[in-house]
C-alpha positions as a Python dict, from the first residue, in 0.01 Angstrom:
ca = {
    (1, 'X'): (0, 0, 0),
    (2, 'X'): (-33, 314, 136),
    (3, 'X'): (-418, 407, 235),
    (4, 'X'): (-537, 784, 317),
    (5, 'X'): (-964, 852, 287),
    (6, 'X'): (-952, 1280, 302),
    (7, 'X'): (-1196, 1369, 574),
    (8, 'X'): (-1449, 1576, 344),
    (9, 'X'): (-1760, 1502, 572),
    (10, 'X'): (-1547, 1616, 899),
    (11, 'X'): (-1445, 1938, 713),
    (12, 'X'): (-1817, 2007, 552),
    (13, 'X'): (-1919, 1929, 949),
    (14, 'X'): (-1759, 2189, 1118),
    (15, 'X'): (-1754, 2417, 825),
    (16, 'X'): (-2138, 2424, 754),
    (17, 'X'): (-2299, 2258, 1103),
    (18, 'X'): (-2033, 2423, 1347),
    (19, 'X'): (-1889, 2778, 1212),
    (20, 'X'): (-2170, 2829, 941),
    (21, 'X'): (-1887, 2962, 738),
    (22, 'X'): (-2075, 3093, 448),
    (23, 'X'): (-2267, 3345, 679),
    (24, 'X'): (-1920, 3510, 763),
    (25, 'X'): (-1780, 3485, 395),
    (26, 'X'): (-2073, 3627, 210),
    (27, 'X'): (-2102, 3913, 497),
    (28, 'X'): (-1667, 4011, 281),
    (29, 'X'): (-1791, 4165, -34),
    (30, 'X'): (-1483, 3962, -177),
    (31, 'X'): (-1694, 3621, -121),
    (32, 'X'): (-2056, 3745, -144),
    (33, 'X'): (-2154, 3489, -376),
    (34, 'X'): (-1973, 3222, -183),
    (35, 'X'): (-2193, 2906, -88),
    (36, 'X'): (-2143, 2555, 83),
    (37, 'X'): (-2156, 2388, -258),
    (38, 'X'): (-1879, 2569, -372),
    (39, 'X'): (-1649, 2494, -75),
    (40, 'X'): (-1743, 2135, -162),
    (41, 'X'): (-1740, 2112, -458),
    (42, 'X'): (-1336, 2254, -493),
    (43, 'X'): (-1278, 2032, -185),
    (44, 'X'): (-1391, 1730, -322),
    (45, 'X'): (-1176, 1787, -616),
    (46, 'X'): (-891, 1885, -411),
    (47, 'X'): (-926, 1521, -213),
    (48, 'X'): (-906, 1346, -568),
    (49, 'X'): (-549, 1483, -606),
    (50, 'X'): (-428, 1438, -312),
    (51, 'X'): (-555, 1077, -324),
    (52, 'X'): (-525, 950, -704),
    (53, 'X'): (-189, 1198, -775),
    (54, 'X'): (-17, 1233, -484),
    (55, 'X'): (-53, 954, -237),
    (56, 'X'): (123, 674, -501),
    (57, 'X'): (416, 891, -509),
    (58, 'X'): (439, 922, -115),
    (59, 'X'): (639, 605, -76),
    (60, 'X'): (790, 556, -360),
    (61, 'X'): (923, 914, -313),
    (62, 'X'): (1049, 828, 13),
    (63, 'X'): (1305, 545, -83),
    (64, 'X'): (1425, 679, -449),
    (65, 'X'): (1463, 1045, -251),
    (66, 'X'): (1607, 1408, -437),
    (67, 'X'): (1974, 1352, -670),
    (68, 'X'): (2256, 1610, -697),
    (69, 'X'): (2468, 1677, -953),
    (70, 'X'): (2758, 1854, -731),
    (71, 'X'): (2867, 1977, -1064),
    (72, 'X'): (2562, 2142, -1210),
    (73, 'X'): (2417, 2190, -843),
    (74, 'X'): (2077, 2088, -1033),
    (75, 'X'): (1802, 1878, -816),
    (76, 'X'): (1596, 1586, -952),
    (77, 'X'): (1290, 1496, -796),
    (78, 'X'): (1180, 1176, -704),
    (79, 'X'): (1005, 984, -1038),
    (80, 'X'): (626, 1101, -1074),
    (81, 'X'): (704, 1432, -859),
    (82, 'X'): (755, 1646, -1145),
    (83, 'X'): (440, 1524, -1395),
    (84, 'X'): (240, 1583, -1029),
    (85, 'X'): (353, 1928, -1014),
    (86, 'X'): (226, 1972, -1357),
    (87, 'X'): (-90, 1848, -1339),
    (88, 'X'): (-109, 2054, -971),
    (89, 'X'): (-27, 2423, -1169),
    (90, 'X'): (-253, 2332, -1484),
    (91, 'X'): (-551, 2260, -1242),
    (92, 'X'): (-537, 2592, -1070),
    (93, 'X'): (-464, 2458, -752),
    (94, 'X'): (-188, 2688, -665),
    (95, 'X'): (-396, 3007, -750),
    (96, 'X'): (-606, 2914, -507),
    (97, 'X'): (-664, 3165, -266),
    (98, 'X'): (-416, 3412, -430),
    (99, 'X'): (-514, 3785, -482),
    (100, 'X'): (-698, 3808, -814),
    (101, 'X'): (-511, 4070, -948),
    (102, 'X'): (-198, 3844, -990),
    (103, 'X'): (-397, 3580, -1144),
    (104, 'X'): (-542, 3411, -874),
    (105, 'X'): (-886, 3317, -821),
    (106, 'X'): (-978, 3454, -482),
    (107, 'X'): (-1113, 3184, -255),
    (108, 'X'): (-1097, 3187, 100),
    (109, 'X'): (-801, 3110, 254),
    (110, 'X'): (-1014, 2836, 472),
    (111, 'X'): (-1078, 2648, 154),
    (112, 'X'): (-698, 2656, 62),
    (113, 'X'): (-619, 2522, 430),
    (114, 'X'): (-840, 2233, 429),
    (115, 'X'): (-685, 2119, 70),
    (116, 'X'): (-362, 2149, 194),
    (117, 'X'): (-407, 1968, 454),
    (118, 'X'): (-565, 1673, 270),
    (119, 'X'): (-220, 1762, 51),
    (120, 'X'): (-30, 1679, 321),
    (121, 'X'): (-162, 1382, 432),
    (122, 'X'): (-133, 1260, 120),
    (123, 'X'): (237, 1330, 42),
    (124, 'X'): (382, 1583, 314),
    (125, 'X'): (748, 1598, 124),
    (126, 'X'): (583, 1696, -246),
    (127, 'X'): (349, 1959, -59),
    (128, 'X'): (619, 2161, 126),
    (129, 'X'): (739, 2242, -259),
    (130, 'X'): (397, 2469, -305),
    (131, 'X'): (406, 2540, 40),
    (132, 'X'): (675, 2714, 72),
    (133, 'X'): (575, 2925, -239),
    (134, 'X'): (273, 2949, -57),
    (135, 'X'): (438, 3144, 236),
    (136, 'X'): (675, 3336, -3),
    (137, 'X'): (405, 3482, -189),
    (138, 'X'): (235, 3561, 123),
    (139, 'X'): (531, 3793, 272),
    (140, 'X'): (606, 3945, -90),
    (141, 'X'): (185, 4037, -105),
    (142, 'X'): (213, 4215, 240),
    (143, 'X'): (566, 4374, 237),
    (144, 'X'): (689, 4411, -134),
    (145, 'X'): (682, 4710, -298),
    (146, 'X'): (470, 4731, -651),
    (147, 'X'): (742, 4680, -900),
    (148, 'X'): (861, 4376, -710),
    (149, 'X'): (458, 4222, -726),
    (150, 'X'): (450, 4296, -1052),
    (151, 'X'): (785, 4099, -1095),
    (152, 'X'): (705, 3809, -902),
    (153, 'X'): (353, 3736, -811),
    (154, 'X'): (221, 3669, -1144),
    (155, 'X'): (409, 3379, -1165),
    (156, 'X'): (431, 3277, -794),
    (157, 'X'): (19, 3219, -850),
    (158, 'X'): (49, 3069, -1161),
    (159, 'X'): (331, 2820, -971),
    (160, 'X'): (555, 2871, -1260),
    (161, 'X'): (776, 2960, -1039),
    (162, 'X'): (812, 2842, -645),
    (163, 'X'): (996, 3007, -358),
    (164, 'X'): (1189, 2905, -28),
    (165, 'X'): (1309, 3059, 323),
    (166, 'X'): (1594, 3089, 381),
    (167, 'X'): (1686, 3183, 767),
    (168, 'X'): (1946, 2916, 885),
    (169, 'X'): (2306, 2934, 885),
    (170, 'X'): (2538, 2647, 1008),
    (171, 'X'): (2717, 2832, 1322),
    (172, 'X'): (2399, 2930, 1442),
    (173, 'X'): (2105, 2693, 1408),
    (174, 'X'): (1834, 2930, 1397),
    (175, 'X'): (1926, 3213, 1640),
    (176, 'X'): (1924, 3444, 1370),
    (177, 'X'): (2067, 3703, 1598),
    (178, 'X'): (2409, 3569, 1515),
    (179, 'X'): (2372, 3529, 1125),
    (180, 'X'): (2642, 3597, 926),
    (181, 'X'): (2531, 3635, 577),
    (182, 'X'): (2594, 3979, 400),
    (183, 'X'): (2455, 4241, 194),
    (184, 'X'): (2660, 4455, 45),
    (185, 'X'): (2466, 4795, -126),
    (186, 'X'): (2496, 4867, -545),
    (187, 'X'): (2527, 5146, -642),
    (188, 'X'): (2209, 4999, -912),
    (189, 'X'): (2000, 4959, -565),
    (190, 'X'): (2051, 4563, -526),
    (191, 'X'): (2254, 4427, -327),
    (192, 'X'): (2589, 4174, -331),
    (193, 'X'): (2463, 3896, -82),
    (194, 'X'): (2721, 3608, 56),
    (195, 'X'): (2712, 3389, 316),
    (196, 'X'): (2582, 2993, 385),
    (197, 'X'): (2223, 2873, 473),
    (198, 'X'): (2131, 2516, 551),
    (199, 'X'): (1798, 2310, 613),
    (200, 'X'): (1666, 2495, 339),
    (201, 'X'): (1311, 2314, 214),
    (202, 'X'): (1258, 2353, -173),
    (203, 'X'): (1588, 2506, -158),
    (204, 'X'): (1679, 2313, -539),
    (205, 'X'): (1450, 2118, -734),
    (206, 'X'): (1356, 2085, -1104),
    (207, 'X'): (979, 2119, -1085),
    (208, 'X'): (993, 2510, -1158),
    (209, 'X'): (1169, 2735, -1409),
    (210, 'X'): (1279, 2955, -1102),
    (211, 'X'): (1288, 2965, -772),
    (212, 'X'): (1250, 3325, -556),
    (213, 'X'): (1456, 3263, -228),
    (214, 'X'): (1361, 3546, 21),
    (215, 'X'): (1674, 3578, 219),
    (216, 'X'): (1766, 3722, 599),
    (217, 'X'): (2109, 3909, 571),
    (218, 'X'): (2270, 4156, 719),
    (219, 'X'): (2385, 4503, 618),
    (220, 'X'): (2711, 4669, 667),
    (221, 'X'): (2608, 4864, 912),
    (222, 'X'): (2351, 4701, 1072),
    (223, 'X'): (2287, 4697, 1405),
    (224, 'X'): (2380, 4395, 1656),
    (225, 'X'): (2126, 4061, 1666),
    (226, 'X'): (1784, 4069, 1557),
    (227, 'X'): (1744, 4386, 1533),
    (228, 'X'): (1999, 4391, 1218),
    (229, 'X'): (1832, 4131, 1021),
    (230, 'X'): (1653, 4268, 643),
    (231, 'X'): (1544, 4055, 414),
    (232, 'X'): (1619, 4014, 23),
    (233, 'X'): (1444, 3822, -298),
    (234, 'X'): (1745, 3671, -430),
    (235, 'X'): (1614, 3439, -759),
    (236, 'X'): (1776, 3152, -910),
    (237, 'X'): (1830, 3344, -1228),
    (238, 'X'): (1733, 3712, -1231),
    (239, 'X'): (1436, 3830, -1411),
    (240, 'X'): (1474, 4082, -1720),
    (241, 'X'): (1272, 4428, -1729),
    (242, 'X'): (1036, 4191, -1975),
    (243, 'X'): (951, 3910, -1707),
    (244, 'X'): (1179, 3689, -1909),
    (245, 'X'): (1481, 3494, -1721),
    (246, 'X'): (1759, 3629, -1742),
    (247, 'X'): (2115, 3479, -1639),
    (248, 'X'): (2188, 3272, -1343),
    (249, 'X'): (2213, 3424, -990),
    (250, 'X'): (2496, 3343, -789),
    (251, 'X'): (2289, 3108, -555),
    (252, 'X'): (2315, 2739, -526),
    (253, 'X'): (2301, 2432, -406),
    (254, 'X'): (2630, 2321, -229),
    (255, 'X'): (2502, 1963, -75),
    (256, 'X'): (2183, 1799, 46),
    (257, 'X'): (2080, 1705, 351),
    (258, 'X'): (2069, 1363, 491),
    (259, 'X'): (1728, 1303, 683),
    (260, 'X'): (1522, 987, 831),
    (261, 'X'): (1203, 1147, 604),
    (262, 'X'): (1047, 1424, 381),
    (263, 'X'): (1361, 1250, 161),
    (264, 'X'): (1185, 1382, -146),
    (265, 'X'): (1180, 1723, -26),
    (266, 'X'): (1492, 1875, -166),
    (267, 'X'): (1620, 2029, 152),
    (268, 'X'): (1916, 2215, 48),
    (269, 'X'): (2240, 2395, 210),
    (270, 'X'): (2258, 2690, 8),
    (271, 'X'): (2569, 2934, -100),
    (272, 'X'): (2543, 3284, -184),
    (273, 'X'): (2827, 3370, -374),
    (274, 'X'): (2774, 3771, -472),
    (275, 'X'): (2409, 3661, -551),
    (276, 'X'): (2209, 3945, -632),
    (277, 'X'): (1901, 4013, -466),
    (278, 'X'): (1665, 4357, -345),
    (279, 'X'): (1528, 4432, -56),
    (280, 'X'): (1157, 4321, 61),
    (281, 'X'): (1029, 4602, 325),
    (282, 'X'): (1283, 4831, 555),
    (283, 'X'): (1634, 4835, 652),
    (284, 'X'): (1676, 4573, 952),
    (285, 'X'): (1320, 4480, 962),
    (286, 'X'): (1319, 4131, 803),
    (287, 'X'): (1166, 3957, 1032),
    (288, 'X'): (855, 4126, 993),
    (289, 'X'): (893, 3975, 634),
    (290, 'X'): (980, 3637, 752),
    (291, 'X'): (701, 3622, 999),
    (292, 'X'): (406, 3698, 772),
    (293, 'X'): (575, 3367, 543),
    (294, 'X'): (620, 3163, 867),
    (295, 'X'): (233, 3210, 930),
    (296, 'X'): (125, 3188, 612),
}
């Protein structure tokens, strides 16, 4: 039976005894009213999940691993992952340290660190599916443009939805200066996007009702290597001027991949056929995109 003890009194040491935190937080006018028995307080709380919700699920994960129906392309989750995701977005836990004007509740990003890494001790393969939301919303917060905020982030915080990466393409590993997926302009100001991306984490599941892929492509007349790489939100199914879902995007799930672990992380190959997507940032600058959600 799989054993994990989340190393709260480590954390509260060098939190509290080492870095004194709290001074430097409640000098932001964001956390003024931050204190130690906040941090552990949430913390504490955050090692019950990760111990009583996640951790049975690690193993048992492992060895019943992610199903596809080639003909749907639909995901299912190992059994357990999807009532954990559940209980993970009705706690509040992925609104953690999100911007409070999407919905979030505004708490240090140190306290978010520290419970996900307890999160992925626990169960590594569920945790990269809020993770990589995690980094999504991150690049969208810094580099989209209002209307596309407004769009997504709500329900990024909320973790009604989730999101992915989506950098590499069979041919070329991860030497993205040789990418050959492409965006064609609309006249509407989206874009036509096709092309094949593989190792992609979260890339299909059923724990979400969508899932916002941010995308490195190319356009038509973009310059050689990195230098010609933009990136594009490209949804499972595209979002009406409501919020509500609208039909499905042409992206999917063409095969998973066969690994020797994280077998309960759905990592996906993934087609663009025509999929619709917009543009996150400048012309040929998506790496500055992709960055901010790598360090995330």
């Amino acid at each position: 039976m799989a054993v994990y003890t989340p190393p709260l009194r480590d954390m509260q040491f060098v939190m509290h005894e080492v870095l004194n935190v709290t001074a430097d937080l409640q000098a932001m006018p964001a956390h003024a009213e931050m204190d130690a028995d906040t941090i552990n307080a949430v913390l504490e709380e955050g090692g019950k999940f990760a111990t009583d919700v996640l951790l049975p699920l690690n193993i048992s994960g492992d060895a019943e691993g992610c199903q596809l129906d080639i003909s749907t392309h639909a995901v299912t989750t190992p059994t357990g992952y999807k009532a954990a995701y559940k209980q993970y977005i009705e706690g509040g836990w992925a609104a953690l340290a999100c911007d409070p004007e999407f919905g979030g509740q505004g708490l240090p990003l140190v306290i978010n660190q520290c419970f996900y890494e307890m999160m992925n001790s626990a169960n590594q393969a569920w945790t990269m599916y809020p993770g990589l939301t995690h980094g999504a919303y991150a690049a969208l917060h810094t580099h989209g443009t209002p209307e596309q905020k407004a769009t997504y982030l709500h329900k990024m915080t909320s973790g009604e939805w989730t999101g992915t990466m989506c950098l590499t393409e069979p041919h070329c590993g991860t030497d993205l200066g040789l990418m050959r997926t492409k965006a064609e302009p609309q006249a509407d100001g989206t874009y036509r996007i096709t092309g094949n991306k593989i190792f992609i984490s979260a890339g299909e599941h059923d724990l979400a009702d969508n899932i916002i892929h941010l995308v490195l492509a190319r356009l038509p007349d973009a310059p050689p290597g990195i230098k010609g790489v933009s990136l594009f939100i490209v949804p499972k199914f595209l979002v009406n001027a409501d919020g509500s879902l609208g039909e499905r995007n042409g992206i999917y799930c063409g095969g998973l991949e066969h690994k020797m672990g994280i077998k309960s992380n759905a990592t996906a190959q993934i087609v663009l056929d025509g999929a619709v997507g917009t543009m996150v940032g400048q012309p040929n600058k998506g790496m500055q995109g992709m960055f901010v959600m790598m360090n995330a």
